[in-house]
KOLNU-389776 format. One record per residue (C-alpha): x negated, y, z negated. Coordinates in steps of 0.2 Angstrom, whole numbers, always signed. Each point is the difference from the previous one (the first is absolute). Layout:
N
r x->X	y->Y	z->Z .
...
This chain:
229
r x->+0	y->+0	z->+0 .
r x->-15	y->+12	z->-3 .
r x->-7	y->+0	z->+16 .
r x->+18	y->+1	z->+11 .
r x->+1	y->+15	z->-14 .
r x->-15	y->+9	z->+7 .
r x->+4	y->-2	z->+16 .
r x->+17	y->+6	z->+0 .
r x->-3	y->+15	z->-9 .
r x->-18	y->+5	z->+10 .
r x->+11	y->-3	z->+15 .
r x->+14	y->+13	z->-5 .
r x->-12	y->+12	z->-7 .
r x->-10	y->+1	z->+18 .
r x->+17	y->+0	z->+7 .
r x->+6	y->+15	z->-9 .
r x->-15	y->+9	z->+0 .
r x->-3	y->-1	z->+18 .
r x->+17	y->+9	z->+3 .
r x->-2	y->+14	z->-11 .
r x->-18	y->+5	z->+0 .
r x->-8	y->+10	z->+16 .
r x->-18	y->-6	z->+5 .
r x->-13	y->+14	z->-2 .
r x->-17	y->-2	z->-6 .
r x->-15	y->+0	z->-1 .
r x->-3	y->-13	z->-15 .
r x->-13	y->-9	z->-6 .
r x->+2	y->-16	z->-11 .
r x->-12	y->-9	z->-10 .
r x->+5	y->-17	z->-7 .
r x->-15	y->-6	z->-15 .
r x->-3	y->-16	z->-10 .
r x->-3	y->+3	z->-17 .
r x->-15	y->+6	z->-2 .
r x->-5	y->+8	z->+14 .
r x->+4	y->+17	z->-4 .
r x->+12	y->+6	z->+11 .
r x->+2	y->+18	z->-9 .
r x->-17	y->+3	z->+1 .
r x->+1	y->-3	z->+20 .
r x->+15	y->+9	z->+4 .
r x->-5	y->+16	z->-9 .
r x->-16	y->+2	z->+8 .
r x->+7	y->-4	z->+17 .
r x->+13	y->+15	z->-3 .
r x->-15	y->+11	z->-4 .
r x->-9	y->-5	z->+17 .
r x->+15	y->+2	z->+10 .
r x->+4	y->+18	z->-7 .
r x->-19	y->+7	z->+0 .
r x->-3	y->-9	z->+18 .
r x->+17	y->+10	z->+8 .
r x->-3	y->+8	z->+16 .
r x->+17	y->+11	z->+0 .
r x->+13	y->+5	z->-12 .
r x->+11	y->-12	z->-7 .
r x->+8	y->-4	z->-18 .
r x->-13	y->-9	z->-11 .
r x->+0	y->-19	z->+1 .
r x->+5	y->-7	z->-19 .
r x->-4	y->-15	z->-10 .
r x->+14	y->-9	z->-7 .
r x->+1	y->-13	z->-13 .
r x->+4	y->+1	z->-17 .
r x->+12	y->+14	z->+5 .
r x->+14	y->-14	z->+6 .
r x->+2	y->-7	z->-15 .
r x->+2	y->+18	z->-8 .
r x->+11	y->+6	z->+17 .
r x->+11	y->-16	z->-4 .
r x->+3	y->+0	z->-16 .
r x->+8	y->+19	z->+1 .
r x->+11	y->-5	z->+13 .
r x->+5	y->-17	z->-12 .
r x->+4	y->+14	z->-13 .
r x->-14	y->-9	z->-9 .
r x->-18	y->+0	z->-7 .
r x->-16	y->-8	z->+6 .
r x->-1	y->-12	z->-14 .
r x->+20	y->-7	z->+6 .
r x->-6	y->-5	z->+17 .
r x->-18	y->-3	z->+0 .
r x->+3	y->-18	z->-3 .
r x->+1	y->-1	z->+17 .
r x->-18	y->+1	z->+4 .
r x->-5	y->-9	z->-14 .
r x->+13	y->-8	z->-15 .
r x->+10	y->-18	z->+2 .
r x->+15	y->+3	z->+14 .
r x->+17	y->-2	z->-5 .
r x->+9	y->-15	z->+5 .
r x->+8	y->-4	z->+18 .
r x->+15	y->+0	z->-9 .
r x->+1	y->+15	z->-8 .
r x->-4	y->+8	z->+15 .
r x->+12	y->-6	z->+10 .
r x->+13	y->+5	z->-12 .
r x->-7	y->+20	z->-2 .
r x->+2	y->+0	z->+21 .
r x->+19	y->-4	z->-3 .
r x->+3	y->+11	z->-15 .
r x->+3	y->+20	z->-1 .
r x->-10	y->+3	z->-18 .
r x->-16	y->+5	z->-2 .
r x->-9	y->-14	z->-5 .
r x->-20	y->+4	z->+10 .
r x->+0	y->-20	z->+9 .
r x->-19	y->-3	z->+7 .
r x->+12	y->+2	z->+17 .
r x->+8	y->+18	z->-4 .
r x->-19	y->+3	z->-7 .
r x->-8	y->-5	z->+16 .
r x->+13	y->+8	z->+14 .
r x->-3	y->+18	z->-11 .
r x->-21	y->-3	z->+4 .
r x->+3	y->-3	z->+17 .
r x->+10	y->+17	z->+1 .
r x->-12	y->+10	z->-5 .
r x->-15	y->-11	z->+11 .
r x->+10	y->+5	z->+13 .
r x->+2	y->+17	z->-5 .
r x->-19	y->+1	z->-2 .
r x->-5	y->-11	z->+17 .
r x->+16	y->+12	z->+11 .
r x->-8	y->+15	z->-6 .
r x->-16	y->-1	z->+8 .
r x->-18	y->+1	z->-6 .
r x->+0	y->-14	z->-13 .
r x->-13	y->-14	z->-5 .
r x->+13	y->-11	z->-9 .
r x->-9	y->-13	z->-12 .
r x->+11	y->-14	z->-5 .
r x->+15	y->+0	z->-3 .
r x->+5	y->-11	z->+14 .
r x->-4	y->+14	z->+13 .
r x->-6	y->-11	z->+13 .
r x->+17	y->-7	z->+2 .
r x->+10	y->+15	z->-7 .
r x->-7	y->+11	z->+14 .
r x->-3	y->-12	z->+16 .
r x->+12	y->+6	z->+11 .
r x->-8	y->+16	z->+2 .
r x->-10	y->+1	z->+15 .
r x->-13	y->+11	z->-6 .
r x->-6	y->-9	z->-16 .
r x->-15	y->-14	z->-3 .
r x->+1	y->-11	z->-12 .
r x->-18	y->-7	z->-8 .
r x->+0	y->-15	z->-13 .
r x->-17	y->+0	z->-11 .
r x->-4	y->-17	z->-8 .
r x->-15	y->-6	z->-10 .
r x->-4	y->-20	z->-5 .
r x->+7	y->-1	z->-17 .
r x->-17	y->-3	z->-8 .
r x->-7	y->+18	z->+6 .
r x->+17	y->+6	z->-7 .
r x->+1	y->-8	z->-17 .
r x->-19	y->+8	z->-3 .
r x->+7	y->+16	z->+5 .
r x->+15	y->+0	z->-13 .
r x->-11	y->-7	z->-11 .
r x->-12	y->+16	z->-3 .
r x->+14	y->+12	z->+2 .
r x->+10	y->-8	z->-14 .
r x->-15	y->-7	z->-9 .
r x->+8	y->-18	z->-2 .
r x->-5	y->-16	z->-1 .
r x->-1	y->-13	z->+15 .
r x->+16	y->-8	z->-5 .
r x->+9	y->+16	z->-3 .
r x->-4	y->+8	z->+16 .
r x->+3	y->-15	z->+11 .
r x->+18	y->-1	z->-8 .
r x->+3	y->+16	z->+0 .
r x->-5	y->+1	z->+20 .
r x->+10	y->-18	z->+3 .
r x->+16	y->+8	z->-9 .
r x->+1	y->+16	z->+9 .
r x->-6	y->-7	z->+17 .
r x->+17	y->-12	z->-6 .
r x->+11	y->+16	z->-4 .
r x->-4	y->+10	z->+17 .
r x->+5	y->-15	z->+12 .
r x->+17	y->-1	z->-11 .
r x->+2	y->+19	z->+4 .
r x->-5	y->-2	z->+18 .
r x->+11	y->-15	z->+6 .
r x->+17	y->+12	z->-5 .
r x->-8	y->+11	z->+14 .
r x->-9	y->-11	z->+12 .
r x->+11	y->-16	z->+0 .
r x->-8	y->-13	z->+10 .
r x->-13	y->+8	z->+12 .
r x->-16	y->-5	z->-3 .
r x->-15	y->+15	z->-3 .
r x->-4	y->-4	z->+18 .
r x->+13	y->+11	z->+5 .
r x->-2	y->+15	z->-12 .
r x->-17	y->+6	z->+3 .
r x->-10	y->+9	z->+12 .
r x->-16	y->-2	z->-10 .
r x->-8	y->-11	z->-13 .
r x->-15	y->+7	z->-10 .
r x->-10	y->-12	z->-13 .
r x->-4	y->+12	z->-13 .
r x->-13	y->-12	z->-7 .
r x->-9	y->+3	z->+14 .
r x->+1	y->+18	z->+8 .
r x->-1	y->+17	z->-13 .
r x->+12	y->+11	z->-4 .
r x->-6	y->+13	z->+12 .
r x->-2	y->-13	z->+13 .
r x->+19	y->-7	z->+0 .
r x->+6	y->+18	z->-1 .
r x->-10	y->+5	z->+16 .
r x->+6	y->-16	z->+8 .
r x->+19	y->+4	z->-4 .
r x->-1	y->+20	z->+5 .
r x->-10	y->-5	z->+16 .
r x->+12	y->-12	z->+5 .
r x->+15	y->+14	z->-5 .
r x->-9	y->+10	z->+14 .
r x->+1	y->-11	z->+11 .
r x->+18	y->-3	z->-2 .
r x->+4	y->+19	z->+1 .
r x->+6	y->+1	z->-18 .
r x->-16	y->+14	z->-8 .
């Protein structure tokens, strides 16, 4: 039942969406492993983009932890109510399926997910976003002006990373990498449904391997190229 669940309700959000929301552009999205430091790409990218401009044009933003903010003040919310979503236990199937039925204002993980891909929309319509997360490489595909890059690491190279950060021990930092890696394919499949990453990205960097400055040369080169900077 969970699975025909997902799939029924990625398909009638992509359907309503698709009929309401105008394409525009240009976007960026950066989907990350756990580890790999996505923020940390995405801002410097939009600094690239914005000192590199040949003519005027509204400043390219970085946009992350402000969709969980954006979201929660259009749920009449706080941060803390949803933010389960990118990290907590999910709710059941079955209490979400019950939440899509009703008219009270019970946050399901479904009315909680549908209110983030409003406002990635919002962010990714407008124009001149790198969108980190947030299931942006799905949320933001049918615009024609947009890449979407994945960077990955081996799971060794990103347990060490979290591991310094956090100062943890080997066991903590390889549960805490297993659990979240866990939580963010749970939040992807409501958006995603079946299709496999094959067929949401135009780019795959291994952050083990390249630097920061390296990967974000590679992604604003490749934005050139494709007319978006």
């Amino acid at each position: 039942m969970s699975n025909l669940f997902l799939q029924y309700m990625h398909e009638r959000v992509k359907r309503e969406e698709e009929d309401i929301h105008p394409e525009k552009g240009p976007v960026i999205t950066l989907s990350r492993e756990y580890g790999c430091y996505g923020s940390e790409i995405g801002s410097k990218l939009a600094k690239k983009i914005n000192s590199n401009k040949k003519i005027e044009s509204d400043e390219w933003i970085f946009v992350s932890h402000q969709v969980l903010h954006d979201a929660a003040q259009a749920l009449e919310a706080t941060p803390q109510d949803i933010s389960h979503i990118f990290g907590a236990e999910e709710k059941g199937v079955f209490d979400d399926l019950v939440s899509v039925f009703s008219k009270d204002k019970y946050l399901s993980n479904t009315k909680i997910k549908r209110a983030i891909a409003q406002i990635v929309r919002s962010y990714s319509e407008q124009g001149n976003s790198i969108i980190v997360g947030r299931a942006g490489c799905v949320i933001a595909k049918h615009i024609e002006r947009s890449i979407h890059i994945k960077v990955f690491a081996p799971l060794d190279w990103r347990i060490s990373q979290i591991k310094k950060r956090f100062n943890l021990t080997d066991i903590e930092a390889t549960n805490l990498v297993k659990e979240t890696d866990k939580r963010r394919e749970t939040f992807m499949e409501f958006y995603r449904g079946n299709k496999p990453d094959s067929e949401l990205f135009d780019m795959v960097l291994n952050r083990a391997t390249l630097t920061t400055e390296e990967i974000v040369n590679q992604i604003y080169y490749f934005a050139q190229e494709r007319g978006l900077v």
